[in-house]
Phi, psi and omega in degrees: 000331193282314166317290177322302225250012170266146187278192203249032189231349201222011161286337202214014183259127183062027199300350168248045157285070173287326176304331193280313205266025173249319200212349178255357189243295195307297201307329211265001141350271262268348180269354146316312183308286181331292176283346167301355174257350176241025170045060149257130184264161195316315185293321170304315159323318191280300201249049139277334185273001136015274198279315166303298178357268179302320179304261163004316170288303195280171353269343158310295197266024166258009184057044168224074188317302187315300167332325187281320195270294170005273160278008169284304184300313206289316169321309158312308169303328169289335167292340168305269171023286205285316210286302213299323164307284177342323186259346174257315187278018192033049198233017168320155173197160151289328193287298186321299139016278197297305206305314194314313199266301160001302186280321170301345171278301182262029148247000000 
């Protein structure tokens, strides 16, 4: 199921991304499921992964790294998330797109 519903430009790309492909594409599955079950949609995800987002960059320049890689990480997962959700739940767009990649430009 899982397999199917990935697109096919983004199946065979960079495959030697292990961190990516071991542990932020399974984890963020498996929490697309989760919210697809409590019915949040992809576009809430994207500007919710925001709030880690930014918190992560000030904690960079406050010269508190762990903190900073930290939530850098939850951002990312939550940028899984949003594509995955999106796909399972068939709600793909240009606008979701655009917000995705936008936000993925400033932070």
């Amino acid at each position: 199921m899982i397999s199917y519903n990935y697109p096919k430009e983004k199946r065979n790309s960079d495959s030697t991304n292990l961190l990516r492909s071991l542990i932020f594409e399974k984890a963020g599955w498996y929490l697309a499921l989760l919210a697809n079950k409590i019915k949040i949609r992809p576009n809430t995800v994207t500007l919710i992964s925001i709030i880690p987002g930014i918190y992560g960059i000030y904690c960079n320049s406050q010269s508190n790294f762990f903190m900073g890689i930290l939530f850098m990480v939850i951002y990312y997962l939550l940028d899984n998330v949003d594509g995955h959700l999106a796909r399972l739940s068939k709600k793909t767009s240009i606008y979701g797109s655009y917000l995705d990649d936008s936000i993925g430009i400033i932070l």
